[in-house]
C-alpha positions as a Markdown table, in Angstrom:
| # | Residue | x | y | z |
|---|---|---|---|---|
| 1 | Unk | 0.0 | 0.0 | 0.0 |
| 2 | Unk | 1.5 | 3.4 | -0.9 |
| 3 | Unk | 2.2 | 5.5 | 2.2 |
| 4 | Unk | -0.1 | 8.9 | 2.5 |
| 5 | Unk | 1.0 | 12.1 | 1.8 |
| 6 | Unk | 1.0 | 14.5 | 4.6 |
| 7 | Unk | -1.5 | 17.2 | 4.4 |
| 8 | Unk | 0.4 | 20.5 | 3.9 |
| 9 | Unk | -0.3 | 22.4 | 7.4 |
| 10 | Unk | -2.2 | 25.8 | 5.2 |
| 11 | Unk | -3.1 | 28.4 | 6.9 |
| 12 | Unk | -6.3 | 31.0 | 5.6 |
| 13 | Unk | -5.5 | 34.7 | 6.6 |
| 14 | Unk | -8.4 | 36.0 | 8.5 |
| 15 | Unk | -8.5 | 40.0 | 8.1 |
| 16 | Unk | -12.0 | 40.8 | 7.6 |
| 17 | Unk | -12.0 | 40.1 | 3.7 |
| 18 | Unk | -15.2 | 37.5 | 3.9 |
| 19 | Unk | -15.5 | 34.2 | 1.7 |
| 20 | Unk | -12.4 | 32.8 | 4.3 |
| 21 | Unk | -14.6 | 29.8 | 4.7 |
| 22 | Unk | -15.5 | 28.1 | 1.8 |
| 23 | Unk | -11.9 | 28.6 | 0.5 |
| 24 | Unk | -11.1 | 27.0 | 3.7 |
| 25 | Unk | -13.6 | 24.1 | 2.9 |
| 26 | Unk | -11.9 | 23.9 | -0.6 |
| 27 | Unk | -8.3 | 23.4 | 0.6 |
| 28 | Unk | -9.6 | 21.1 | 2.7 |
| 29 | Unk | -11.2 | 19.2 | 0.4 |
| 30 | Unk | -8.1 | 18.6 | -1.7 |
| 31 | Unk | -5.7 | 17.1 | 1.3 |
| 32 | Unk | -4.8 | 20.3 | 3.2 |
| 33 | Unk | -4.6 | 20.6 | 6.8 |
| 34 | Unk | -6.3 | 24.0 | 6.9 |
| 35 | Unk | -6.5 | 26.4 | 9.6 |
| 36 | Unk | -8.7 | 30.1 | 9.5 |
| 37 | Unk | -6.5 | 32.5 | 11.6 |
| 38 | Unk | -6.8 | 35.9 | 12.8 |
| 39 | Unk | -3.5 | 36.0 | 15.1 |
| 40 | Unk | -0.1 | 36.2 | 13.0 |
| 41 | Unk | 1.3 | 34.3 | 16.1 |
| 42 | Unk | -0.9 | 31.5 | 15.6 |
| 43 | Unk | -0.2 | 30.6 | 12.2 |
| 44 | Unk | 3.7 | 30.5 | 12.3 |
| 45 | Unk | 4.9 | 27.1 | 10.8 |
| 46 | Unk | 2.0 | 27.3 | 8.2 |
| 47 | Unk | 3.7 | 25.6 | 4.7 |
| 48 | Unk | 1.2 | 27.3 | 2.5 |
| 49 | Unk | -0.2 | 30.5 | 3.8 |
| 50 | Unk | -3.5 | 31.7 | 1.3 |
| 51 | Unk | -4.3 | 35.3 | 1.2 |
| 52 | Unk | -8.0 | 35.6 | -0.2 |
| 53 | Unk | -9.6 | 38.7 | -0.5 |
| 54 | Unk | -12.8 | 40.5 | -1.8 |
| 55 | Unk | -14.1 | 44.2 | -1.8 |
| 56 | Unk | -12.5 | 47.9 | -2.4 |
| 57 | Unk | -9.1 | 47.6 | -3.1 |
| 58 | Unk | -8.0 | 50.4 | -0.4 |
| 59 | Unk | -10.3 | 49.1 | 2.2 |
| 60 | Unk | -8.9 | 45.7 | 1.7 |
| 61 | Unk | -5.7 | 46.5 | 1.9 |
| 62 | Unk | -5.5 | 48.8 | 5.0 |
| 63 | Unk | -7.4 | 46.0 | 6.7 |
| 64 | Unk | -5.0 | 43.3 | 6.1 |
| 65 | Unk | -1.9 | 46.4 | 6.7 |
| 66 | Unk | -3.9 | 46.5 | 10.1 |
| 67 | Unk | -3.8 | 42.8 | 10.7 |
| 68 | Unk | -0.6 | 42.4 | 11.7 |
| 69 | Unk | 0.4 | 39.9 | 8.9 |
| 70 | Unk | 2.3 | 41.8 | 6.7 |
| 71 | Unk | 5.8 | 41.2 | 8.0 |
| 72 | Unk | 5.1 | 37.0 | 8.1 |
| 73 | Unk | 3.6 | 37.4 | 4.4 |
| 74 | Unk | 6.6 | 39.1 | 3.2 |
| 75 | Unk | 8.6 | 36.7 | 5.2 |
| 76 | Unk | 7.1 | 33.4 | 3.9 |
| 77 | Unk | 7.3 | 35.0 | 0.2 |
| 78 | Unk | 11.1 | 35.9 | 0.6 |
| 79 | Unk | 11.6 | 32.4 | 1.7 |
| 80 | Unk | 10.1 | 30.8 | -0.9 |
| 81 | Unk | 7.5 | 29.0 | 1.2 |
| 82 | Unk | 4.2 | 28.1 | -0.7 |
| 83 | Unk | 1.9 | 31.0 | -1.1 |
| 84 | Unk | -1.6 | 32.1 | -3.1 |
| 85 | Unk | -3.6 | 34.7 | -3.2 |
| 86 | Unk | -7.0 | 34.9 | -4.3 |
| 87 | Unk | -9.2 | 37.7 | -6.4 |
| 88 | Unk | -8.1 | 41.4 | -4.5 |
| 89 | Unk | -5.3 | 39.1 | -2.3 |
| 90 | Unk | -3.9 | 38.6 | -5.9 |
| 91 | Unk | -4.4 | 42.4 | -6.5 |
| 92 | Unk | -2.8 | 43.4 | -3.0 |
| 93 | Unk | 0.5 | 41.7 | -4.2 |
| 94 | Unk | 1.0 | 44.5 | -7.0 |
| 95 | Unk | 2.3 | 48.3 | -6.5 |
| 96 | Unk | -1.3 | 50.2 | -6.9 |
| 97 | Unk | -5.0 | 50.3 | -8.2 |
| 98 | Unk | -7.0 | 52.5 | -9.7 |
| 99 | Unk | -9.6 | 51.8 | -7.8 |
| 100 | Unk | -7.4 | 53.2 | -4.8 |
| 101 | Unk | -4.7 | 55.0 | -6.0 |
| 102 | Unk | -3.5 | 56.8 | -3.2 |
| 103 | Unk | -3.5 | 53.7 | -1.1 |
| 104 | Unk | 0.0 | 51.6 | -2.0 |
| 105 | Unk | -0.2 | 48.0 | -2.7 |
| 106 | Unk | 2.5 | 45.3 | -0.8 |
| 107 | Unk | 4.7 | 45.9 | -4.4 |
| 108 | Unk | 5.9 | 42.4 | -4.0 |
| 109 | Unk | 5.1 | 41.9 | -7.7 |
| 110 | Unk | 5.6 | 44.9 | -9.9 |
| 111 | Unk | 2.6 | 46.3 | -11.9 |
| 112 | Unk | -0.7 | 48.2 | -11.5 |
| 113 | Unk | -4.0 | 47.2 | -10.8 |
| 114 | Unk | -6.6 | 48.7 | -13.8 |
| 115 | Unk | -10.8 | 49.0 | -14.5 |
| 116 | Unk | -12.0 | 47.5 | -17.1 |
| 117 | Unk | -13.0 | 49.9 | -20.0 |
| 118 | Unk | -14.8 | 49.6 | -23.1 |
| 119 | Unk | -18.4 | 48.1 | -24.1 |
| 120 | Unk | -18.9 | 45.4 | -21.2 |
| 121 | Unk | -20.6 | 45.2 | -18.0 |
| 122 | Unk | -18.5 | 46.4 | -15.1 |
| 123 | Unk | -18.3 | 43.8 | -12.5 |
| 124 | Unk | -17.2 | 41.1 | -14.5 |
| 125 | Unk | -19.7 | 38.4 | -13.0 |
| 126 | Unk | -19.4 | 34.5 | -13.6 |
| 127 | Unk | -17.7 | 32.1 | -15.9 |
| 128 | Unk | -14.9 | 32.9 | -18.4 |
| 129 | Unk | -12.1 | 30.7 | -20.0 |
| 130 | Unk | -8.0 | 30.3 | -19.3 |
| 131 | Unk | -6.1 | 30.3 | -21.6 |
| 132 | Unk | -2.5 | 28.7 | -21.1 |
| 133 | Unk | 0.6 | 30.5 | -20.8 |
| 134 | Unk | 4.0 | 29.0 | -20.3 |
| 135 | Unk | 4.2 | 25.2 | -18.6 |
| 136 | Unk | 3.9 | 26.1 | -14.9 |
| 137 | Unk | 2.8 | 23.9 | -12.0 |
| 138 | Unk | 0.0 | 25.7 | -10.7 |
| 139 | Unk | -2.5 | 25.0 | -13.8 |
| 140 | Unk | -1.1 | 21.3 | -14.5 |
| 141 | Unk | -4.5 | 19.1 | -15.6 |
| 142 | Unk | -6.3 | 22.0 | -16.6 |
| 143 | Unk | -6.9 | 22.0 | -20.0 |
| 144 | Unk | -6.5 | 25.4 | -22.2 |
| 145 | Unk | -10.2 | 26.9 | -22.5 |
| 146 | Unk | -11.1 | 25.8 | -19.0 |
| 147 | Unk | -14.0 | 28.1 | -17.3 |
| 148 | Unk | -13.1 | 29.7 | -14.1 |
| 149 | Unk | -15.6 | 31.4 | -11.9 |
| 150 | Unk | -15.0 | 35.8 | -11.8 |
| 151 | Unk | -16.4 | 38.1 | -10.0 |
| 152 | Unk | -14.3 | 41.6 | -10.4 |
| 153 | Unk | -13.8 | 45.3 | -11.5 |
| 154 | Unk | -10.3 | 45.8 | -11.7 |
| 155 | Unk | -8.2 | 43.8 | -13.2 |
| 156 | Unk | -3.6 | 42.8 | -12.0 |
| 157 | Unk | -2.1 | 44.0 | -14.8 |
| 158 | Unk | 1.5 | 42.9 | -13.5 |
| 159 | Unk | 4.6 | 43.3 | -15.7 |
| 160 | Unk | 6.0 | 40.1 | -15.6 |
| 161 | Unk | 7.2 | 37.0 | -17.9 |
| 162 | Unk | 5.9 | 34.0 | -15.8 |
| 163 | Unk | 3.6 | 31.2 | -16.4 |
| 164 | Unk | -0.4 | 31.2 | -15.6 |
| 165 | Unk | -3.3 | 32.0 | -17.7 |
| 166 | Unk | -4.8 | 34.5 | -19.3 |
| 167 | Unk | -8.6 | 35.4 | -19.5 |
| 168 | Unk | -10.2 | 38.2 | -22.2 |
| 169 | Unk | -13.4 | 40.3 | -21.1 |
| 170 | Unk | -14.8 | 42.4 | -24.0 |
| 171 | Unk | -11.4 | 44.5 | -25.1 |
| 172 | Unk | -9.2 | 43.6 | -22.5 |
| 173 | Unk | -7.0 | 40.2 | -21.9 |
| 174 | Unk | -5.2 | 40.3 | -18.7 |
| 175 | Unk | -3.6 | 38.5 | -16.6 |
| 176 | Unk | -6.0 | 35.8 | -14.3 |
| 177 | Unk | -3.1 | 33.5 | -13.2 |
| 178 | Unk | 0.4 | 33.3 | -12.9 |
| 179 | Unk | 3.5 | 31.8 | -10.7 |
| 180 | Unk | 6.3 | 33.5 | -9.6 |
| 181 | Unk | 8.6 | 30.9 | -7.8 |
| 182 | Unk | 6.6 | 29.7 | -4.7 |
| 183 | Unk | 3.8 | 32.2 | -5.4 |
| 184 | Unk | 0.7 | 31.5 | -7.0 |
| 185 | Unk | -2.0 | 33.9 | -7.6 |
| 186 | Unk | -5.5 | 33.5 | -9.1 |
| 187 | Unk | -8.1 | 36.3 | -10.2 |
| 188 | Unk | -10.5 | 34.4 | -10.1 |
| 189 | Unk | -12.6 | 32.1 | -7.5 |
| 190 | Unk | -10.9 | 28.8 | -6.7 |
| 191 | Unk | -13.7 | 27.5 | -4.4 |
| 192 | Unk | -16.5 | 28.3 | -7.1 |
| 193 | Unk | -15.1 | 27.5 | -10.3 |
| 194 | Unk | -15.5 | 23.3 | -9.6 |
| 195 | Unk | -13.8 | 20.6 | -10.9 |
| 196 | Unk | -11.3 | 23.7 | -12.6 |
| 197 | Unk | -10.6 | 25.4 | -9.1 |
| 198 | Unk | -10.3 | 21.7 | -6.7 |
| 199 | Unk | -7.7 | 21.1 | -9.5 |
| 200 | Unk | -6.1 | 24.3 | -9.2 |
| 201 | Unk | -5.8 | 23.8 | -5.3 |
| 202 | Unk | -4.5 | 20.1 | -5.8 |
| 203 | Unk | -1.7 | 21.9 | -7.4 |
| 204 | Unk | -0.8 | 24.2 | -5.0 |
| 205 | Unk | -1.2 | 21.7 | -2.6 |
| 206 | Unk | 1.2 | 19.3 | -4.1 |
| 207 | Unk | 4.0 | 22.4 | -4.4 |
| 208 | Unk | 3.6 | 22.9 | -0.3 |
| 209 | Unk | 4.5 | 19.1 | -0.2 |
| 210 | Unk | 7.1 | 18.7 | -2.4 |
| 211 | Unk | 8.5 | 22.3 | -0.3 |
| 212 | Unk | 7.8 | 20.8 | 3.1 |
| 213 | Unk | 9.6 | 17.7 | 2.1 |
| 214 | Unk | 13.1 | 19.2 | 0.4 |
């Protein structure tokens, strides 16, 4: 019999920015051992932390500045320990919005966060396809065309050459997924985009095992 894997110990950031649970339920689903914390001093040792996030961009981020999490996100990033972030905690990672632009972004990936413009309706709401870019881990089994489930405004527009996906809404195609090490970040919603988004979090998953095991 093959010997089980150990469940990656993941840990949800909890900083008001709703939706913590059924991202939870999700990474538990796939094989994590998943934790929903509010205390930076109770999630040390996490191997995948998972930054989620939903709402204003300026009111998002001031709340998680607030938290006190900051200096262990950066940390766990700078180590190249496992890391994701979901819809605005994707958005938080970059230098600025337009949404918010007098309130600064973590700048941990370089690049602005931008509206969509043009004829479409503005939030982007439900399901819209990935399209490939690169060979990365983090969208391994999904195949190119795949729907994901959206629900935004603004959209990362990071200046970067790394592997993820790419997703088009009326005039614009921007970036919905990509990988930068040990970071993964998603635009769109993991926990409500099925078969897609369990596979997605398999992936991630695997990466904090293969990093807890080295």
């Amino acid at each position: 019999m093959a010997e089980a894997r150990p469940s990656p110990a993941t840990v949800v950031i909890d900083y008001g920015a709703g939706n913590l649970h059924s991202i939870a339920r999700a990474l538990s689903h796939v094989g994590c051992d998943v934790r929903v914390e509010a205390d930076p001093a109770r999630a040390t040792g996490a191997e995948l932390l998972v930054l989620p996030g939903q709402g204003r961009f300026g009111q998002v981020a001031r709340a998680f500045k607030a938290s006190g999490f900051e200096p262990m996100v950066r940390e766990h990033i700078a180590a190249g320990r496992p890391f994701l972030g979901i819809c605005v905690g994707l958005q938080l990672l970059l230098d600025s919005s337009e949404e918010d632009p007098d309130e600064p972004g973590l700048g941990i990936v370089p690049g602005a966060v931008k509206r969509f413009t043009g004829a479409v309706s503005v939030p982007q709401m439900g399901w819209n396809t990935l399209t490939t870019v690169g060979s990365g881990a983090l969208l391994e089994g999904v195949p190119d065309g795949s729907y994901a489930y959206f629900a935004n405004s603004y959209y990362a527009a990071p200046t970067l050459d790394a592997p993820g996906a790419l997703t088009t809404y009326g005039p614009t195609t921007f970036r919905s997924a990509f990988t930068l090490g040990s970071l993964h970040a998603v635009q769109f919603h993991p926990e409500k985009s099925q078969s897609v988004g369990l596979t997605i979090l398999a992936n991630v998953r695997d990466a904090a095992r293969t990093a807890a095991a080295a």
